[in-house]
Each structure stands twice: as structure tokens, then as C-alpha cells.
Steps between C-alpha positions, in 0.01 A plus 500: 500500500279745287374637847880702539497570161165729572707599739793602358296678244318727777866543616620669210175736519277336218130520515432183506170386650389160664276447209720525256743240701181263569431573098864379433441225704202367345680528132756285611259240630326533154840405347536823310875419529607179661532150454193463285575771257722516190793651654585538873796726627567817681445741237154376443452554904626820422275606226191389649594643848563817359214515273312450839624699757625766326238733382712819400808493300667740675522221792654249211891618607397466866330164437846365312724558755276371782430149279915510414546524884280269633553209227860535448732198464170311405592422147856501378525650212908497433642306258855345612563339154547795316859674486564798722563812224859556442429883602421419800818332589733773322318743776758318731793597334371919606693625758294495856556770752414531776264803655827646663721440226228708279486790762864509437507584138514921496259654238676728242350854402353566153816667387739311614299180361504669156868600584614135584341339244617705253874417647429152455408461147816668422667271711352163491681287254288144608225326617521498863243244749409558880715846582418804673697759261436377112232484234402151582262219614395342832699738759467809664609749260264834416515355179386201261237229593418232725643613819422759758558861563292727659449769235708419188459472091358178324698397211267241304350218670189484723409691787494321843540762767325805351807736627597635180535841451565469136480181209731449244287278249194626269193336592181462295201407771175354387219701463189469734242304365187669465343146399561351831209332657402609829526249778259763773237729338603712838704749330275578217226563782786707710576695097133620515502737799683713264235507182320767429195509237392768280248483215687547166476440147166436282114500635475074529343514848133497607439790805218355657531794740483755279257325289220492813543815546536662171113233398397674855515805383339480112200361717517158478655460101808268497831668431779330474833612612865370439816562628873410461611182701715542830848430435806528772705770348805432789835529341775316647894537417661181613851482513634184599890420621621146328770320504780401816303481818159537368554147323361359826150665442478466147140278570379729725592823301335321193182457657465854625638629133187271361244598749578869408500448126106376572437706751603857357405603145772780481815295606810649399828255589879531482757293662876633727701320668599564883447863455338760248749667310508746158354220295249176528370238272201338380675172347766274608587332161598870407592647799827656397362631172188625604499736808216770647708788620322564859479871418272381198282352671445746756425748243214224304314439768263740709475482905217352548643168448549295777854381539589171655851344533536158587859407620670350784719815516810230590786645371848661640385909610745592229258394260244811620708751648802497301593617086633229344369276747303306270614060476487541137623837377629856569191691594572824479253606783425312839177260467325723779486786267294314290263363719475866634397593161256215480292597823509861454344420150240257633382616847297138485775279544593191712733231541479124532757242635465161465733439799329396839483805643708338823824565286462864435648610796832335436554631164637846446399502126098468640547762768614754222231412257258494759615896603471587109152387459414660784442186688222376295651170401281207604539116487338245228271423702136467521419763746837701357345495144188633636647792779771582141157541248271677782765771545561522114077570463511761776 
């Protein structure tokens, strides 16, 4: 049995040596985990197989999804006594279309979206449920919640097929947690191609060099020298999109928003959402009290800070290219002014999508941000974290 499992784990390209399987073997014959230990079940396997075969924890996401395919079905872990959620059923009651019956449904332009919906709030006397004209729920109109429509405006609710070209509810997002444990040390490790030391502040550091030399050169009489310590003097402007779409990456975001916080003594932070417009925020509780006008903060800080955005630049292209285009308000300028601003003011800039980069292709949204940034957007990845901070230290 264990022999396919070594198996399986050279299949999915782990290092994993015939010692360390013949190591693994002999724990389990020592009852490490088994019959004649406290507790015997598949997670122990787990932990004690990984602990042994897996000597780098890069290789632990490799490792997870070679031990989920190989020992699937093994335990059951569902529980058929407890009661399905009643949002779960209620799903059923959403209209279901089919692929052609979605290819069917004509997009509207951005004026005459505005235009129509502005004709139906003066006309809409009820509440209306699975249509294709009215403010409503469940159907195929450009407008309400619930239902479908290639490009339309949200009215309340939740977002399910990230189409929207514009939201009718005010939102409050949760900020990123800058306490958030890391579950990989790999992106603090990735964060440190971009440090740069410099030796600042007062003498509290022995020169041994200079100490030799300058003793060398009184003939042989000891004098010490001291020097300030070394001290990375990188600063970083980290503007993070929240909120919608990016609610899927909040863990992942939060780790790489605490790894930079350690990493990077001069972190500067503010959050958008979807797209940078003529103002941005440093805290959700008072988000719509206390804004940073954009222009502001160009002017405070110099350009020699690095920027970095991190967003999954998913939005409708009206959001960038268009004045007014904005999900929440009137902006009176097009989003891709701004972040032309931005990267003329900080030639150091990059962007980073937590999206697999697989999906870019297929989203218009990416393709523009992608030609504003000049093409330097890169995935949160490992090696996309590193190629993103070596091009920011060139």
C-alpha cells in the first residue's frame, strides 16, 4: 500500500528519497502512530508522513494534494445527521439558464444603462420577482439582485456573478489584518529581495574593520572604533483593493500585508476598492468620514518609494476607463487617470493579483490594468513575489 503512496508522491514531483520512505517505514513499525499508540487515524499518518518526507515547506501544498489524492474516500468525514442550511435550498428557487439562454441576453451601453435606470425609478411603482425589464430579484433584468445579466447595476444584496458595472448599496469592508499569523514564512523570504540596508542613526556598533586597521596604523595601540547599525531604509507604499471580489483572498492578502509590516520599516498603507480614484482610506470603521484625497498623497510622499498594488483588478472596464464609472460614486475622472498619476509619481511600481494567473486572459478588466502598469503585474506567488521585488530593487 505505502509502496504507491511513494509513488504517487514522486508523481507529483516531490523529493522524496528511499530513505526517507524506509525511515517512514521503520516509524510505523515502532508504533509512532498505530495500534499501540494513544491515538490512531489518518491525520496522525499525515503528520508524521509529512514531518518525514517533506523536508522543505515550500513542497507542503504539493505534499497535501498528493496525500488528499491518493487517500481519498478513506475516512468519511460527512455528517448526514445534521440539517442541510436553509440557504442552500433557497439557491433553488434562482432562476437557472442555460449557457445559450445567457448568450442571448444583449449588454446595454453605459449611457443607456444610466438612461434606463433612471426611467425606471420614475416608473416602477412595485416590487417585481424574476423579469427581464424591472428593478427586481431573481430574473434577467440589468437591474436588482439575484439573477443574471451580463453587465448591469446591483441594487443591495450579494454579489454572485461579478458582472456589475455599478452597486447600489454602501458597503463597509473589513480591514486587513496586520496581526494575521503567517501560515508559510515564504513570502517574508520572497519581501527581502527588496531590502536595502544603510547605516543610520547613533554610533552603537563595534567596526572591527576599521578598528584593525585604524590599531594597525598607531603601531600596535588598540583603538576602538564604532559605527551606526545597518538598518533597511526601503520604503514601501502599499495600497491594497478590499472589499467585492477581493473577499476571496482576504487570508492570503493578510499574510502578505503582515509579512510586509515585518519585513519593511518604512511601510506606508491605504486601502481602494476595484480601482484608484481621487480619494483612499486608511480605516474602514470611518471610511466615509475619513478620506486621503489621492492628489495628497502624491504630493506627501517622495519617489523613491516603492509602490505596490495588490488587487485582482476584477471589475467591469467602466470602472478604469470611464468618469463616473466608479460602483460606489460619481468619480469625476476615469480610474486610469489616477493610476497614471500614481506610476508617473513612483517610477518603482508593481502590481499583484491574487487571481491564478490562468484567468487573466479572460478578463478585460486585467488586460487593461495590465497595459497601465506597463505589464508589470505579477501573481501571488512564490516565484511572482520574488520576479515583482527583484525588478522593484533594480
Amino acid at each position: 500500500m505505502l509502496t504507491d503512496f511513494f509513488y504517487t508522491l514522486r508523481a507529483a514531483k516531490l523529493p522524496v528519497s528511499v530513505k526517507e520512505y524506509l525511515t517512514l517505514l521503520e516509524a510505523l513499525k515502532a508504533q509512532v502512530v498505530g495500534p499501540g499508540s494513544d491515538a490512531c487515524s489518518l491525520d496522525d499518518f499525515y503528520f508524521l508522513s509529512r514531518l518525514i518526507l517533506v523536508k522543505d515547506e515550500k513542497h507542503y501544498d504539493k505534499f497535501d494534494r498528493a496525500f488528499g489524492a491518493y487517500f481519498k474516500g478513506v475516512e468519511r468525514l460527512t455528517d448526514f445527521t445534521k440539517d442541510v442550511p436553509l440557504d442552500w435550498l433557497e439557491k433553488i428557487l434562482q432562476k437557472e439558464l442555460t449557457p445559450e439562454q445567457k448568450a442571448a441576453i444583449e449588454k446595454m451601453g453605459w449611457d443607456e444603462l444610466m438612461e434606463t435606470l433612471k426611467k425606471r425609478l420614475e416608473e416602477q411603482k412595485e416590487r417585481h420577482e424574476g423579469g427581464n425589464k424591472w428593478i427586481g430579484t431573481g430574473g434577467t433584468s440589468p437591474f436588482g439582485n439575484g439573477g443574471y445579466n451580463p453587465q448591469g447595476v446591483r441594487i443591495g444584496g450579494k454579489g454572485g456573478n461579478k458582472s456589475a458595472v455599478k452597486v447600489w448599496d454602501q458597503r463597509s469592508y473589513q480591514d486587513y489584518d496586520d496581526t494575521q499569523e503567517l501560515g508559510t514564512r515564504n513570502i517574508k523570504v520572497a519581501l527581502r529581495r527588496l531590502r536595502r540596508f544603510a547605516r543610520e542613526g547613533s554610533v552603537e556598533e563595534l567596526d572591527l574593520e576599521g578598528t584593525i586597521h585604524k590599531t594597525a596604523a598607531n603601531a600596535g595601540y588598540l583603538d576602538i572604533l564604532m559605527r551606526p547599525e545597518r538598518h533597511n531604509n526601503v520604503k514601501v507604499l502599499l495600497l491594497m483593493d478590499v472589499g467585492g471580489t477581493m473577499d476571496d483572498h482576504i487570508a492570503r492578502v493578510e499574510e502578505m500585508f503582515s509579512a510586509a509590516k515585518a519585513e519593511f520599516k518604512h511601510l506606508e498603507f491605504y486601502y481602494f476598492h476595484n480601482c484608484v480614484y481621487d480619494f483612499m482610506w486608511r480605516n474602514n470603521k470611518r471610511r466615509f468620514a475619513e478620506k486621503f484625497a489621492t492628489v495628497d498623497i502624491l504630493r506627501k510622499y517622495n519617489k523613491d518609494y516603492k509602490l505596490i498594488f495588490i488587487g485582482d483588478a476584477t471589475m467591469s472596464p467602466y470602472e478604469i476607463v470611464q468618469p463616473g464609472g466608479s460602483v460606489e460614486y460619481n468619480n469625476e475622472e476615469a480610474g486610469a487617470e489616477w493610476l497614471q498619476r500614481l506610476t508617473h509619481a513612483f517610477p518603482k511600481y508593481a502590481w499583484i493579483n491574487p487571481e491564478p494567473q490562468g484567468v487573466w486572459q479572460y478578463r478585460q478588466s486585467v488586460s487593461i490594468i495590465q497595459q497601465l502598469m506597463s505589464n508589470r503585474m505579477y501573481p501571488m506567488t512564490l516565484k511572482g513575489l520574488e520576479e515583482a521585488m527583484r525588478m522593484l530593487s533594480k
